[in-house]
N, C-alpha and C positions, 0 to 999 in steps of 0.2 A: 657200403650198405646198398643191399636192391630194393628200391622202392618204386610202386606205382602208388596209381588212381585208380580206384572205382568212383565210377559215375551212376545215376539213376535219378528220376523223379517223380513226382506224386502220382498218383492216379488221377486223369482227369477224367475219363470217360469209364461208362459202365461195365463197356468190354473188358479195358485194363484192371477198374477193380474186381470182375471176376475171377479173369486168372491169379491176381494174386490170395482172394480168397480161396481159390478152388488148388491152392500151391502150383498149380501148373506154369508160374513167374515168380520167381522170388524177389526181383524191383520191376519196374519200370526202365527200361535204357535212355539216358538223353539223348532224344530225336537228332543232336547232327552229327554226335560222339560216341553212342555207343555206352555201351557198360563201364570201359576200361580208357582213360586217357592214354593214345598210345604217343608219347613223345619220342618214338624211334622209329624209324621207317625206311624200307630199303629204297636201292634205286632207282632214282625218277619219279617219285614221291615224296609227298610233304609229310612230317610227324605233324600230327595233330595240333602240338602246342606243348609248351614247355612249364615242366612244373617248378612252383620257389618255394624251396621251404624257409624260413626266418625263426628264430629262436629265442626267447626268451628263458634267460633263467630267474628260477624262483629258488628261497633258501627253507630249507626245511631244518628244525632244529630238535634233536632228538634227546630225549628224557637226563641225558646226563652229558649234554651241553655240546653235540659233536655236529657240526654243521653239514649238512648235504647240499648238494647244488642241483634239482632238478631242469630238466629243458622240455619247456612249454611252447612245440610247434605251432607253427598257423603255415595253413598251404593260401597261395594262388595259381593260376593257370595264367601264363603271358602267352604272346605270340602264338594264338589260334589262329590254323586255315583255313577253316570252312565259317567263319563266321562267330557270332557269339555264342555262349552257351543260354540254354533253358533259364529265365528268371530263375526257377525253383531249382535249380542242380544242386542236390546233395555231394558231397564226394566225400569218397571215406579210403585215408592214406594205407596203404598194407605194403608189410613184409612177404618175403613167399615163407610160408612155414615148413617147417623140418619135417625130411622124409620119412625119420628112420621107423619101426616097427609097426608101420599103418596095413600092414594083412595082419597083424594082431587085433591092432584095438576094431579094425573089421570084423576080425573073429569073433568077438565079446556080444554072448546072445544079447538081442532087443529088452530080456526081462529084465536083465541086471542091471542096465543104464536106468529105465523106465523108474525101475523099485530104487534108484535115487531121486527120484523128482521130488519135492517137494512145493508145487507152484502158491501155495496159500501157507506156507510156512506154518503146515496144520505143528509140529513141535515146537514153536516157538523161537527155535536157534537163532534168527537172523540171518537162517541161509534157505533160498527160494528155491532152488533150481529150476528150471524147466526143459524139456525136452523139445529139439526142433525136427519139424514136418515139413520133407521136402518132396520136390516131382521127382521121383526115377525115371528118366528118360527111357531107362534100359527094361524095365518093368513097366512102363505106362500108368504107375499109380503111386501116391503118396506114401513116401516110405521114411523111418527116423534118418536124421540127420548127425553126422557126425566127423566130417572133415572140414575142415577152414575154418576162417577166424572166427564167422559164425555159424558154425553146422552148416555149411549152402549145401554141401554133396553129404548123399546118401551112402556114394561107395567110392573104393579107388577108381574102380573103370571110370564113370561119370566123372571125378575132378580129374581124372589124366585126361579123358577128352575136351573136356570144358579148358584144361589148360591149352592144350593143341591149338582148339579154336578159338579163345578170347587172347593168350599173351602172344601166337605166333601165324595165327591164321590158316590154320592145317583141315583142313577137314576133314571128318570122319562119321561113321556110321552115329553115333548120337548127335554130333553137329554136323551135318551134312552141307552146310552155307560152304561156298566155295570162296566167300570173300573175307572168312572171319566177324570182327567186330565191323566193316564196315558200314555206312550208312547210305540211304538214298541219296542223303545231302553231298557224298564221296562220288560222285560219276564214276572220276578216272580210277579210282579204286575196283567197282562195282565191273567196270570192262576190261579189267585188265587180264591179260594171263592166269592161268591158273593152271595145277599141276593135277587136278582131275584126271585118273588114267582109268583104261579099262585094267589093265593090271592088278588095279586094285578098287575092284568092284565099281569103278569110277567115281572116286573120291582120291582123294590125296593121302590119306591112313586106312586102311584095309580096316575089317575086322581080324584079322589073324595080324598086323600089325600093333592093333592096339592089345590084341590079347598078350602080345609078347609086351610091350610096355607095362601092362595092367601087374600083370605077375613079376616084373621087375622091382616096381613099385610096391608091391605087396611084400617084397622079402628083403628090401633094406634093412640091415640086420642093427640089432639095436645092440648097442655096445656094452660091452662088461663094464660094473660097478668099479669105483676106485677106491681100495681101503675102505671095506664099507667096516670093518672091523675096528678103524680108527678111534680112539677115546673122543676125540673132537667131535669126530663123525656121529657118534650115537650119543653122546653129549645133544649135537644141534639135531641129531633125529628125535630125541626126546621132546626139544622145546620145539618143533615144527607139529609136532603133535599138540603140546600144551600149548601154543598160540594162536591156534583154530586155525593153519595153515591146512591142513587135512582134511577139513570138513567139507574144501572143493575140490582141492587137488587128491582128491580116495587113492592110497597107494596101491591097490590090486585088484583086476580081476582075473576070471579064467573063463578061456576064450572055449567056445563050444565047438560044434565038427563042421571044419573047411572041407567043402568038397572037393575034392581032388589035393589037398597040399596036409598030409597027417602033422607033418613039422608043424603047423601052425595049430593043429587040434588039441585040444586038452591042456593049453598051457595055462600054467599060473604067470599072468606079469604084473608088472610093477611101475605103467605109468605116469603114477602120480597126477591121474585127471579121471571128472568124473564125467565128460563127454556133454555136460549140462551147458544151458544158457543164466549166466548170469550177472546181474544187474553190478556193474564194478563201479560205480557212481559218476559223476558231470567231469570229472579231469580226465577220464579217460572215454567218454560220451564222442563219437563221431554223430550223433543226429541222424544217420542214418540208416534207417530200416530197412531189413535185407530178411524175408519169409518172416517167421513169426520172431526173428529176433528184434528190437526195437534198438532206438541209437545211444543205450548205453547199457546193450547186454554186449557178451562175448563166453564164446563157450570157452571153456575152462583146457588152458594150452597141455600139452603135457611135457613132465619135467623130465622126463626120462633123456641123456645127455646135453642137458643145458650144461654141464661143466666141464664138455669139449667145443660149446660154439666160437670161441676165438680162438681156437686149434682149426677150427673147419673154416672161419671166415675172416679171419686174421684179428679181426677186432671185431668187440662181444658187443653186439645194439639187441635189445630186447623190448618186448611187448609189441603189438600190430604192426606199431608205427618206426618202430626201432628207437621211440625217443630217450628210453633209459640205457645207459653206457654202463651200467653194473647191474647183479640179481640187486643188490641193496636199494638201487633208486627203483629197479620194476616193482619191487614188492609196495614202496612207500608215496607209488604211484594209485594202488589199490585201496578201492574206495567202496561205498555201496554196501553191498553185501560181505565185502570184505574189510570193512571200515573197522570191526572190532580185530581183526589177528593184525592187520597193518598198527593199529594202536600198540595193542599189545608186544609187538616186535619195537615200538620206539619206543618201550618200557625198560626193554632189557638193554645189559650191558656190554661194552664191546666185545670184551670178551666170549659172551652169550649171542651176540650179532655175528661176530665169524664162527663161531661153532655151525649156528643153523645152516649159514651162508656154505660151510666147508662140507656139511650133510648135502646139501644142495648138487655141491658143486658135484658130488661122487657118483649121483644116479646115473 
C-alpha cells in the first residue's frame, strides 16, 4: 500500500486568508514542510521525517449476527529534519487514486455535475452534495473541481503537474518552483542542482512534455464489465439501488465535446460517482480543510474497476486512507450523509451482502 501526508495549516494572516477565499490556495503549506511529508528522498539528502501508522481494531456487528473487524488508524510523524512541525499541522493520510477513465469524467459537462448539488438538501433525502471551486492555474480563474480525494484539481493537466511537483519535484509550466515542495527552512534543498533546461523552455517538463503526459492520462482506458449479466450481479445491482448506494455514487453520465479527442465525445459512461463533496461523517473525518471541502467531506470516489484493484495492487486497501481491507468494511466505514444506505446494507443478509458486493466487484 502507497501512502503519504498531506500537510497544511490554519490561516493566520489576512494575506493567507484571502487566497484561500479568493480559491487561489486551497491550504495553507506547513512553513518548514511543505504540503506533502516527503519521507523519501534522494541522494545526499534527508526525508523529511518518517510516518507511523498504528491500528486499532474495532468490531462491528451486522443485523444477523456476522462480525466485521474494522482498522482504526492514527498517524505520527517521528524522526523530523528540519525541526518541529507547525503547533496547528493538520495532516490528512491519502492513497494516490486510480487513473483509469479520467478524460472521461473530464468530459462530463459542468451542468450535469452542478444539476447534482443539493447543498441545503432542498428534497429532504439526506444527501447534500456540493460542488468544489478550485484555482485553474492553466486558466487563471476559479473553475469546478473534480479530481482527488477532495476535488483539489480542476483538470487532468493541473493534477498531472501538481503531481510532477509536489510527489517528485519536477517542474513545469503550472509549477514552475525548480525545488518542488521544498521550504526556506530546506537551504540545501533550495540550492541544490536542478534539471531546469533550456531544452525545455527551462524547466524540468516542457509544455509539450506535459501535453504528452496529460493525454496519456486522459485515455487510461477503463475496463470491460465482468458478467454484468450475472443473476448475482443484477440481484446486488438491484439492492445497490434499494439501499441508497446510488444516491452518491449516480451510475451515468454522458460526456460533452472533447476538443481534439472524438473518442472521448459523446459517451454514455458508467462511473458510479457523482463528482460531489460529501459529508461521510467523524470516522472517516481527517479535520482537515482543503478549498471549500471541510474535514469531513470527500468527493464521491468512482467505482468504475474497483473489482480489479487487487489484480492491479496485489492486495485490495480502500477508501483515502487505505484503512478498509475489503468493499464490505469501506462501505460500513461510511457515515454522515451515507449513514442511512450503510445501515440499510447491515440490514441485509449474507447472501444480499455478497450479491451487492459481487455487482460491485463487475463495474
Amino acid at each position: 500500500m502507497s501512502i503519504f501526508l498531506r500537510l497544511s495549516v490554519p490561516a493566520e494572516t489576512a494575506e493567507e486568508q484571502r487566497l484561500l477565499t479568493e480559491r487561489r490556495l486551497g491550504v495553507i503549506p506547513e512553513p518548514t514542510y511543505g504540503v506533502q511529508l516527503q519521507n523519501y528522498a534522494i541522494r545526499s539528502h534527508d526525508a523529511e521525517g518518517r510516518m507511523q501508522i498504528k491500528y486499532q481494531e474495532e468490531r462491528v456487528t451486522l443485523s444477523d449476527g456476522t462480525a466485521v473487524k474494522l482498522r482504526q488508524p492514527t498517524y505520527t510523524i517521528t524522526d523530523l529534519a528540519y525541526g518541529p512541525l507547525h503547533p496547528k499541522t493538520m495532516i490528512s493520510p491519502r492513497m494516490a487514486p486510480q487513473m483509469i477513465g479520467l478524460g472521461l469524467l473530464e468530459g462530463i459537462p459542468e451542468e450535469q455535475i452542478r444539476a447534482g448539488a443539493d447543498p441545503d438538501d432542498a428534497d429532504g433525502d439526506g444527501i447534500s452534495g456540493r460542488v468544489s471551486e478550485v484555482w485553474s492555474r492553466e486558466f487563471n480563474r476559479v473553475m469546478l473541481g473534480r479530481f482527488d480525494w477532495k476535488a483539489g484539481n480542476p483538470s487532468v493537466r493541473q493534477q498531472s503537474a501538481e503531481a510532477m511537483a509536489i510527489d517528485i519535484g519536477l517542474s513545469n509550466p503550472l509549477f514552475p518552483k525548480a525545488s518542488g515542495d521544498c521550504t526556506p527552512a530546506q537551504r540545501f534543498c533550495l540550492e541544490a542542482p536542478n534539471g531546469n533546461s533550456p531544452r525545455h523552455d527551462n524547466l524540468e517538463v516542457s509544455g509539450k512534455l506535459l501535453d504528452y503526459l496529460t493525454f496519456y492520462a486522459q485515455n487510461v482506458a477503463v475496463p470491460a464489465r465482468r458478467a454484468p449479466g450475472n443473476p448475482e450481479v443484477l440481484t446486488g445491482k438491484a439492492l445497490f439501488h434499494s439501499t441508497g448506494c446510488a444516491a452518491c455514487h449516480r451510475p451515468s453520465f454522458v460526456t460533452g465535446e472533447v476538443e481534439g479527442q472524438p473518442h472521448l465525445s459523446g459517451q454514455t459512461i458508467w462511473p458510479y460517482t457523482d463528482l460531489l463533496l460529501h459529508d461521510l461523517g467523524g470516522g472517516l473525518a481527517d479535520h482537515r480543510p482543503e478549498g471549500v471541502a471541510d474535514g469531513r467531506e470527500w468527493r464521491t470516489a468512482p467505482l468504475w474497476g474497483i473489482g480489479l484493484t487487487e489484480i492491479v495492487s496485489e492486495r485490495a486497501f480502500f477508501l483515502h486512507d487505505g484503512r478498509a481491507r475489503s468493499i464490505e468494511e469501506a462501505i460500513l466505514w461510511h457515515g454522515g450523509e451515507a449513514q442511512r444506505a450503510r445501515d440499510r446494507f447491515m440490514r441485509l443478509n449474507a447472501r444480499e451482502r455478497a450479491a451487492l458486493i459481487s455487482f460491485m466487484k463487475s463495474l
